[in-house]
N, CA, C and O atoms as a MOPAC input file, in Angstrom:
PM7 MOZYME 1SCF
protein

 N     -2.92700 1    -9.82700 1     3.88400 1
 C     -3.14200 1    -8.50300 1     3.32500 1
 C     -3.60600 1    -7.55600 1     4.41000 1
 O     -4.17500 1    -7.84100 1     5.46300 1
 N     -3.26300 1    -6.42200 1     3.96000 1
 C     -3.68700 1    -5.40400 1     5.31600 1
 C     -4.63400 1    -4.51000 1     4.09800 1
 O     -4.51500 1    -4.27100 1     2.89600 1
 N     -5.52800 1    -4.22100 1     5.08800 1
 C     -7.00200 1    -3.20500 1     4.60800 1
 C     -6.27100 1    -1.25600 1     4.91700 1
 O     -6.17300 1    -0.66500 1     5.99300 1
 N     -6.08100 1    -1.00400 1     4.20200 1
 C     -5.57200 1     0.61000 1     5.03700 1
 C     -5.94500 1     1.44500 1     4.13900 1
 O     -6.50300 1     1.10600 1     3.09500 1
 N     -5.55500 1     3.11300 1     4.59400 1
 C     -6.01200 1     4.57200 1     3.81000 1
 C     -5.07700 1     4.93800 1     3.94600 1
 O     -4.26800 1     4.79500 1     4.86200 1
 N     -5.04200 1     5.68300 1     2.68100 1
 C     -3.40500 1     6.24500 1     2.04300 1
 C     -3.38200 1     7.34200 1     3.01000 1
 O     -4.49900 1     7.64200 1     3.43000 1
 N     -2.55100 1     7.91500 1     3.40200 1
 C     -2.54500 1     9.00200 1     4.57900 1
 C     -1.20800 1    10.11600 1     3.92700 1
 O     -1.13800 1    11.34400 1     3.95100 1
 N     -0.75900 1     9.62600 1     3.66500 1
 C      0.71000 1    10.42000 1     2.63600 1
 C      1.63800 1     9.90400 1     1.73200 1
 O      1.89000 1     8.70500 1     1.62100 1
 N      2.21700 1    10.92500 1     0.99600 1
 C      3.44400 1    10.44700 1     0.12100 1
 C      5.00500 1    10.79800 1     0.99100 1
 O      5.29600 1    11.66500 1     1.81500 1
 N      5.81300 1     9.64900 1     0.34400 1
 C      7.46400 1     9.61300 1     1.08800 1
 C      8.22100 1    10.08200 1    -0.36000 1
 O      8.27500 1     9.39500 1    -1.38000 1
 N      8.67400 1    11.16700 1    -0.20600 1
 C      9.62100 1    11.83700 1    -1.12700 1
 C     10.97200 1    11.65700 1    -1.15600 1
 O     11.52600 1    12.65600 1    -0.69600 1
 N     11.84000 1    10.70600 1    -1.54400 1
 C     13.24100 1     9.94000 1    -1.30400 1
 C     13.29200 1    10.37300 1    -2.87300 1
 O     12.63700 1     9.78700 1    -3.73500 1
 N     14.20700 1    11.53800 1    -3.14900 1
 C     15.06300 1    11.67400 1    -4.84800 1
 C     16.05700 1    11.05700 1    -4.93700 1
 O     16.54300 1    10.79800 1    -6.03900 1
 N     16.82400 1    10.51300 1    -3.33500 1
 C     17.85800 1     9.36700 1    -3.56400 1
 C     17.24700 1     7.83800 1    -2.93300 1
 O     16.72300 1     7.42700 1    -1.89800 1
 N     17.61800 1     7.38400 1    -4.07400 1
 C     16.93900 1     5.24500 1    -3.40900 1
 C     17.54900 1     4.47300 1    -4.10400 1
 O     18.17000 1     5.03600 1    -5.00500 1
 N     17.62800 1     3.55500 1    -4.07600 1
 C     18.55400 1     2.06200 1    -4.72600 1
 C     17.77300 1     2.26600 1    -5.95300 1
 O     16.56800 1     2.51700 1    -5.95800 1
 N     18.70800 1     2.11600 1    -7.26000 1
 C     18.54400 1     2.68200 1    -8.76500 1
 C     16.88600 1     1.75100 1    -9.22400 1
 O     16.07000 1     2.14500 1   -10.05800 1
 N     16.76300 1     0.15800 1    -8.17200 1
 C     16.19800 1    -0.30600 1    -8.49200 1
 C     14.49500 1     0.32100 1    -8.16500 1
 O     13.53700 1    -0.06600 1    -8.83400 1
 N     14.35700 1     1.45200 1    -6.89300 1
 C     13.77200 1     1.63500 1    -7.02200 1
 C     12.86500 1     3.25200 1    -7.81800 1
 O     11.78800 1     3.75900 1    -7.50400 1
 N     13.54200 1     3.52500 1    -8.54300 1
 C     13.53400 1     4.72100 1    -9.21600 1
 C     12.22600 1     4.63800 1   -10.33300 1
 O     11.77400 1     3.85200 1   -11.16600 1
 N     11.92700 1     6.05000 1    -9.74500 1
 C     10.36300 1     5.73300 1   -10.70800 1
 C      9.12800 1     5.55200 1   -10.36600 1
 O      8.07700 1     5.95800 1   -10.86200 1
 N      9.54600 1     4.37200 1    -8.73400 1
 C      8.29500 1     3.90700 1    -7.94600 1
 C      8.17500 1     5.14800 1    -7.07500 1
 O      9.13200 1     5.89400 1    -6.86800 1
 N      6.54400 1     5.40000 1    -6.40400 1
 C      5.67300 1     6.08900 1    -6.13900 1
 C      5.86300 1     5.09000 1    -4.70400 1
 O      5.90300 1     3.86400 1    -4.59500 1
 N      5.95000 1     6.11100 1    -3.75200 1
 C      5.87400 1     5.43800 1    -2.11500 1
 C      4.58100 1     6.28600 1    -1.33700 1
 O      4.40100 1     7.50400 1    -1.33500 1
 N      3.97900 1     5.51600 1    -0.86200 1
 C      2.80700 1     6.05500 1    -0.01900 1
 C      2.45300 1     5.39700 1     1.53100 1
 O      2.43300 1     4.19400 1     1.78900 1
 N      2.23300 1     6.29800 1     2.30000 1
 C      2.11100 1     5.85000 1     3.84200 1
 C      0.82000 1     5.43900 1     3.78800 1
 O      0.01200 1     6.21300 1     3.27500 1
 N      0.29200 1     3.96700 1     4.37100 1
 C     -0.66200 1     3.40700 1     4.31100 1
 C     -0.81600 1     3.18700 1     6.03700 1
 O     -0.06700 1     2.59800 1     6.81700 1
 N     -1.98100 1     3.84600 1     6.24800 1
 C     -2.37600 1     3.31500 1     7.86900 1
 C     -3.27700 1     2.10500 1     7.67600 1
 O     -4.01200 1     1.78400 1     6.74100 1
 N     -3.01000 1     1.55500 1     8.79200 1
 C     -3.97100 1     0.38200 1     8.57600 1
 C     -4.91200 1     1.02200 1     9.28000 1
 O     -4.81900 1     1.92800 1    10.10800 1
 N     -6.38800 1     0.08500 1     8.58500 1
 C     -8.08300 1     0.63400 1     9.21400 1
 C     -9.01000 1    -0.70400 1     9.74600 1
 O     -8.52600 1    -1.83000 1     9.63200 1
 N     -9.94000 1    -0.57400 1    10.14800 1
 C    -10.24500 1    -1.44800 1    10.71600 1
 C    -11.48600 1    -2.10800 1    10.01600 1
 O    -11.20100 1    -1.81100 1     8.85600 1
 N    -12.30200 1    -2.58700 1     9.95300 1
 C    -13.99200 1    -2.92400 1     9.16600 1
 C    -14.68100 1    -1.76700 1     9.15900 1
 O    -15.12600 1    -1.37800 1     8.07900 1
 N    -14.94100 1    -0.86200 1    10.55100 1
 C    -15.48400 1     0.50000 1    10.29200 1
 C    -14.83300 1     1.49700 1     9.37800 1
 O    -15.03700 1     2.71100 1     9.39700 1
 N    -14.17200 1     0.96200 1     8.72000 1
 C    -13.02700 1     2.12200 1     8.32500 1
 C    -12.21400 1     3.35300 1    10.02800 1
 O    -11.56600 1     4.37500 1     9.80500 1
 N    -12.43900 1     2.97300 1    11.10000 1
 C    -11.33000 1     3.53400 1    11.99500 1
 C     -9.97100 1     2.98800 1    11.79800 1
 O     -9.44400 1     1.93600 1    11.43800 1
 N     -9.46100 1     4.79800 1    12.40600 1
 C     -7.99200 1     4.45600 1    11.53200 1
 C     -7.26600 1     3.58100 1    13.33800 1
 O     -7.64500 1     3.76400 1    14.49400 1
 N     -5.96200 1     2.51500 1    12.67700 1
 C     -5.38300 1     1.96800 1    13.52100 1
 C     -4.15400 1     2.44300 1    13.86300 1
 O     -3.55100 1     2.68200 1    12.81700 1
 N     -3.33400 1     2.75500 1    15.03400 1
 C     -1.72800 1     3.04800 1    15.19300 1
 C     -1.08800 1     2.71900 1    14.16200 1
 O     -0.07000 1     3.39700 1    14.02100 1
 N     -1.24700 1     2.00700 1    13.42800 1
 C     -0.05400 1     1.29600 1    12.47700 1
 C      0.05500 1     1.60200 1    11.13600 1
 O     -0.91500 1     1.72000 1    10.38700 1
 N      1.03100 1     1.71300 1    10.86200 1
 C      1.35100 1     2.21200 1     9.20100 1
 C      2.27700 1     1.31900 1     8.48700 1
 O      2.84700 1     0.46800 1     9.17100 1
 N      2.57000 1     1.37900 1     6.98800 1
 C      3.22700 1     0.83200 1     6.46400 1
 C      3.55000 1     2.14700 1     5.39300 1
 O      2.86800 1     3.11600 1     5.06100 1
 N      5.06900 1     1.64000 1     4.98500 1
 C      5.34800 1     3.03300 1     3.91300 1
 C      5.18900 1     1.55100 1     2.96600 1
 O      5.58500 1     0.45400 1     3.35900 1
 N      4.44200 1     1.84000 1     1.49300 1
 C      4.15400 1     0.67000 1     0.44200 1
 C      4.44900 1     1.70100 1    -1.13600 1
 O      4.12000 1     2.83800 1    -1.47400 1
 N      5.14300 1     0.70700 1    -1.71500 1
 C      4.93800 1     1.05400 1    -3.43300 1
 C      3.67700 1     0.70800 1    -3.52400 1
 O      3.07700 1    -0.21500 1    -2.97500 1
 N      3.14500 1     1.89700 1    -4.60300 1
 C      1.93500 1     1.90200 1    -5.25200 1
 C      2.07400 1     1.90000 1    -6.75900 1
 O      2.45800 1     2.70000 1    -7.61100 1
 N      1.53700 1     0.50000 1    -6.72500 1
 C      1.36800 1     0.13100 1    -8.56500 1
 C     -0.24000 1    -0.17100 1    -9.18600 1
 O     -0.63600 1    -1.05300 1    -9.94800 1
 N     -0.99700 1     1.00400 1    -8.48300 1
 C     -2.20600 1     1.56500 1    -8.60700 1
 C     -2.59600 1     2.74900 1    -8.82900 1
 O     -3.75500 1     2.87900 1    -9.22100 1
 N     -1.64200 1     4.11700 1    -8.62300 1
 C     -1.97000 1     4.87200 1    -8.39300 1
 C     -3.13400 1     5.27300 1    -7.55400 1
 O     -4.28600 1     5.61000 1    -7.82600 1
 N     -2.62600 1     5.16500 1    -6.71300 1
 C     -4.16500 1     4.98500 1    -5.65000 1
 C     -3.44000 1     6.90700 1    -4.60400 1
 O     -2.28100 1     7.31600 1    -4.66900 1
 N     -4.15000 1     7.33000 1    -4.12600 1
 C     -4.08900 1     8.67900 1    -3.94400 1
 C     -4.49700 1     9.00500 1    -2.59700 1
 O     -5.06000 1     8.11200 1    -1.96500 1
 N     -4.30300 1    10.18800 1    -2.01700 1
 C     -4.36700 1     9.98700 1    -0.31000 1
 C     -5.61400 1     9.93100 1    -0.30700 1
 O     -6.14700 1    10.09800 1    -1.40400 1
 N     -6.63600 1     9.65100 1     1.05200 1
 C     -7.82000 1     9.60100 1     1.00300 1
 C     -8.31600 1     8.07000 1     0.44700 1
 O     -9.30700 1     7.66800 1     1.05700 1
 N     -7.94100 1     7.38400 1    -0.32700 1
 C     -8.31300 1     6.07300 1    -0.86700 1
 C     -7.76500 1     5.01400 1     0.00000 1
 O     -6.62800 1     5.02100 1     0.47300 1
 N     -9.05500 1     3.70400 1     0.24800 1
 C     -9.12100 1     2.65600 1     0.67100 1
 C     -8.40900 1     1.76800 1     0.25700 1
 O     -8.72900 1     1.52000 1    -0.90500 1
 N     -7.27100 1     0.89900 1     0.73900 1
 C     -5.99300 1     0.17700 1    -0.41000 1
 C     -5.94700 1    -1.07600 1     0.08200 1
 O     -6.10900 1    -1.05000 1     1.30200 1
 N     -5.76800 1    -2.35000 1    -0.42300 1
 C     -5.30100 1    -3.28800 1    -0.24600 1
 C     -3.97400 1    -3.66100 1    -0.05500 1
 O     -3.41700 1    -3.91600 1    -1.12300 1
 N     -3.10400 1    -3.81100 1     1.16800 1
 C     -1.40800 1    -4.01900 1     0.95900 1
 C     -1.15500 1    -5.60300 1     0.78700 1
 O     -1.70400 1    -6.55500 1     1.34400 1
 N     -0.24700 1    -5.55600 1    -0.06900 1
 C      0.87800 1    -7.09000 1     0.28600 1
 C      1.60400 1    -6.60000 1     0.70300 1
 O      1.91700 1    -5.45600 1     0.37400 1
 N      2.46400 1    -7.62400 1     2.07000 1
 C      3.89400 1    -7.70900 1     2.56700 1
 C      4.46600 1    -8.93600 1     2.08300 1
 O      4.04300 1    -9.66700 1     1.18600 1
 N      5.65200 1    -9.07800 1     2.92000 1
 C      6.69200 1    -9.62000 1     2.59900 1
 C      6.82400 1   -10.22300 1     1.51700 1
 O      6.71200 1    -9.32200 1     0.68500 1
 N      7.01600 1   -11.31400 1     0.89600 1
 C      7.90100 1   -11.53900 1    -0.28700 1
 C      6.32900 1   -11.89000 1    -1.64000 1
 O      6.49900 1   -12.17300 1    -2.82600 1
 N      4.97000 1   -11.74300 1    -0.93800 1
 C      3.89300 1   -11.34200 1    -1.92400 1
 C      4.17400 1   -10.10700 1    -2.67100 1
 O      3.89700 1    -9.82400 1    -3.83700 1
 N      4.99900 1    -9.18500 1    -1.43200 1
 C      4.99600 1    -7.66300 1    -2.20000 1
 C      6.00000 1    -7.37000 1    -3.85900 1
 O      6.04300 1    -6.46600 1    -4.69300 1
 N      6.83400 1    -9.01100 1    -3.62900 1
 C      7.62800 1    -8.59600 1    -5.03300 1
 C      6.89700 1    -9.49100 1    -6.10600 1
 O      7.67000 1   -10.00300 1    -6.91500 1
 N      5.68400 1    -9.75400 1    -6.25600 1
 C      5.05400 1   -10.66200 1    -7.24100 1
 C      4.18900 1    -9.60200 1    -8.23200 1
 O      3.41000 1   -10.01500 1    -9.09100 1
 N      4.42300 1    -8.32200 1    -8.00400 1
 C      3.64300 1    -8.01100 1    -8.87200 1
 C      4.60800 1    -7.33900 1   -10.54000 1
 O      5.83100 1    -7.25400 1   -10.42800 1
 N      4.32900 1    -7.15900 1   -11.14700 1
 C      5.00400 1    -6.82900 1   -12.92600 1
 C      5.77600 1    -5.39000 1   -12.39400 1
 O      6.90500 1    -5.27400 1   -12.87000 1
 N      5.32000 1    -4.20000 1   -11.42200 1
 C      6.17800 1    -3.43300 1   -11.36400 1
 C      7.42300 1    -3.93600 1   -10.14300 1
 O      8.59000 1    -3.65500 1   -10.41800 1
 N      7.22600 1    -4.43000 1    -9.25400 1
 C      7.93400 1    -4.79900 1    -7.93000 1
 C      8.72200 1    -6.09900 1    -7.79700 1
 O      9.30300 1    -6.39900 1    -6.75400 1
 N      8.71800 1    -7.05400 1    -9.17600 1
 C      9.18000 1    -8.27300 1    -9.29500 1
 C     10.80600 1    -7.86200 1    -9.10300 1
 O     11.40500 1    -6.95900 1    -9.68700 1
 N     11.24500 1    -8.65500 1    -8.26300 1
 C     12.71200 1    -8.98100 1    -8.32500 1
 C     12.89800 1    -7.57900 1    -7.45700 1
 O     13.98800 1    -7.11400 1    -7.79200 1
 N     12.43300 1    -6.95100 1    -6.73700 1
 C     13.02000 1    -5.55400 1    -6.42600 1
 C     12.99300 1    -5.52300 1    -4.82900 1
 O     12.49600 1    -6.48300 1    -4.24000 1
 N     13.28400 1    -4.92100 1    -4.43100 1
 C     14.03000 1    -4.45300 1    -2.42200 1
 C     12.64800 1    -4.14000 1    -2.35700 1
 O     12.81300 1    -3.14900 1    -3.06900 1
 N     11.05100 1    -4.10900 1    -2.05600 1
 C     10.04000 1    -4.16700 1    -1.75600 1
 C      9.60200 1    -5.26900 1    -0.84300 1
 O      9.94400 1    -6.42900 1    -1.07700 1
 N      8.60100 1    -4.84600 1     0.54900 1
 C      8.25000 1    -5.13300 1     1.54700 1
 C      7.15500 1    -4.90400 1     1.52000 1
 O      6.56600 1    -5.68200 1     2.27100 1
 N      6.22300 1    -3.93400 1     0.83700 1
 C      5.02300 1    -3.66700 1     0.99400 1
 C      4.49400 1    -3.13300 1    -0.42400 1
 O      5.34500 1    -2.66100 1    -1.17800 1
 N      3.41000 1    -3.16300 1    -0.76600 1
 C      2.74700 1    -3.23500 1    -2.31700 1
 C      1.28100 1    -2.58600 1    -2.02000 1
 O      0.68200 1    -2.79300 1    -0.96500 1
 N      0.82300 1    -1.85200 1    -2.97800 1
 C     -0.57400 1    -1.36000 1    -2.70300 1
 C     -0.78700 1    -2.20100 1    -4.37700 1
 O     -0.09600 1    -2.31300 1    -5.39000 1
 N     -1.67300 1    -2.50100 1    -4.08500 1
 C     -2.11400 1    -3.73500 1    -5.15200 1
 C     -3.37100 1    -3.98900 1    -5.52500 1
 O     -3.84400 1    -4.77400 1    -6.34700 1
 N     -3.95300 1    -3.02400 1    -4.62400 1
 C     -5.19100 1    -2.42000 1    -4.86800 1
 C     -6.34700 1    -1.89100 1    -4.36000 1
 O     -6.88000 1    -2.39500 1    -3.37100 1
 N     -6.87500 1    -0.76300 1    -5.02000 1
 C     -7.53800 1     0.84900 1    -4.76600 1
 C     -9.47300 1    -0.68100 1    -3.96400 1
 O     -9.92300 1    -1.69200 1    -4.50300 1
 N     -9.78300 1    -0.16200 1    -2.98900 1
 C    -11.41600 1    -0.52800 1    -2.47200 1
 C    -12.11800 1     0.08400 1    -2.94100 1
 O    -11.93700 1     1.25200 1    -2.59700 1
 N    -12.97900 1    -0.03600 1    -3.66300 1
 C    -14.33800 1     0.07900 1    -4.25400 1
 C    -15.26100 1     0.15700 1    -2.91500 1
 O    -15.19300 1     1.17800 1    -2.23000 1
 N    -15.92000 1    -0.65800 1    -2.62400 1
 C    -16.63000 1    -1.27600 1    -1.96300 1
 C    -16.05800 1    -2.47600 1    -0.63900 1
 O    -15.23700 1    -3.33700 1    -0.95600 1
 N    -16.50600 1    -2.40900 1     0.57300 1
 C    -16.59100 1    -3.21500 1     1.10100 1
 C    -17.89000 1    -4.12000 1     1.88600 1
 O    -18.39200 1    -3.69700 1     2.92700 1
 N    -18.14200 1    -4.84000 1     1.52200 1
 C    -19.67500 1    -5.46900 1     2.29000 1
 C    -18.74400 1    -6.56100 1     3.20400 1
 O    -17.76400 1    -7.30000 1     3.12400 1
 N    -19.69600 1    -6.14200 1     4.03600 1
 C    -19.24400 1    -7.21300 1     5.86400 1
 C    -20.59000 1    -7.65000 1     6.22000 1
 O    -21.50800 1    -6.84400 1     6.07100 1
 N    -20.79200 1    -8.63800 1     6.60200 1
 C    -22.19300 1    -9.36400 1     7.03300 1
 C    -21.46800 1   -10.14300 1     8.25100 1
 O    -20.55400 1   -10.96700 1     8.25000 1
 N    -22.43100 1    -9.41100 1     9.56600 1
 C    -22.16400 1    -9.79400 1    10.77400 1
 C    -22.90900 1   -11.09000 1    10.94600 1
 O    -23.94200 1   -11.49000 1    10.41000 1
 N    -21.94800 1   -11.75300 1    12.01900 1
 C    -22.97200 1   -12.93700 1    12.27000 1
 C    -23.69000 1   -13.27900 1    13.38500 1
 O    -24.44100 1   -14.25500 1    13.36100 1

């Protein structure tokens, strides 16, 4: 799973019929401090999770296990919005 912050939405009115409906959002990955990292992922969001919010991603073939993304051309999944994170150094 990758830890990231929604940073934007991808506006595609044309996509494979299968994915019609789904909500695409650019997820940067972040680090434990919450600093943001080079790297992004464009992910379906079956959270409604919103720019500014802390997200949990699945990739590869985790990303089609969820009730909206089952069976579908998905690579990446926001699967869920962070509440809270506690880290205890050692």
């Amino acid at each position: 799973m990758i830890l990231g912050k929604v940073i934007g939405t991808v506006w595609a009115t044309r996509k494979d019929e299968a994915m019609v409906g789904m909500s695409l959002q650019i997820v940067r990955h972040i680090d434990l401090d919450f600093k943001m990292k080079d790297a992004f992922v464009v992910a379906v969001d079956t959270v409604q999770a919103g720019v500014g919010d802390v997200v949990l991603v699945a990739t590869g073939s985790s990303a089609r296990q969820t009730a909206v993304t089952k069976n579908k051309p998905v690579d990446a999944v926001i699967m869920a919005v962070v509440d809270k994170l506690d880290v205890t150094d050692k």
